[in-house]
C-alpha angles and dihedrals in degrees: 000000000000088000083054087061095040091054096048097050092051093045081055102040091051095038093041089044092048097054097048083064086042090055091043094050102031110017087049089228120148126298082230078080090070091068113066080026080068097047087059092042081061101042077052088055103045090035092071092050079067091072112107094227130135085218131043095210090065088050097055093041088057091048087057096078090036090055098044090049083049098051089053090055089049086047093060103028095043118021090032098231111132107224112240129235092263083056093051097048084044092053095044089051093056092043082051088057100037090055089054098051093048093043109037131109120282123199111219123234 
């Protein structure tokens, strides 16, 4: 459960930090925005060390699907665009992936 946590504070963090830059690039809000946008970027950042993983890389392909669940529901919460049906299969594909590199077997060296 607590991989679960750590997903879902770095998909915030990242999407959260990220938009602060968008709304400071493209919303022409101002660049007083950037600031709390970079401390997620770092809680993004710190929140993916928290994964208990041997390598990094797993943890990051894993995140992948997390991160892409968690933008479309950015996309419809915050930015009020309902995600169509091809999102959504494209979502629960990734998920589909992310749960089998996180879950699968593992040989032992």
């Amino acid at each position: 459960m607590t991989t679960f946590y750590w997903y879902g504070a770095a998909a915030f963090g990242e999407i959260a930090g990220s938009f602060a830059f968008w709304a400071w690039l493209r919303l022409d809000k101002s660049i007083l925005w950037t600031i709390p946008g970079a401390v997620l970027l770092v809680l993004f950042a710190v929140a993916l060390t928290r994964i208990d993983s041997v390598f990094a890389g797993r943890v990051y392909a894993a995140y992948g699907g997390v991160y892409i669940f968690s933008s479309l529901l950015w996309l419809w919460l915050v930015e009020g665009a309902r995600p169509d049906r091809w999102d959504l299969i494209g979502a629960f594909v990734c998920i589909a992936g992310a749960a089998i590199i996180l879950g699968g077997p593992r040989a032992t060296a």
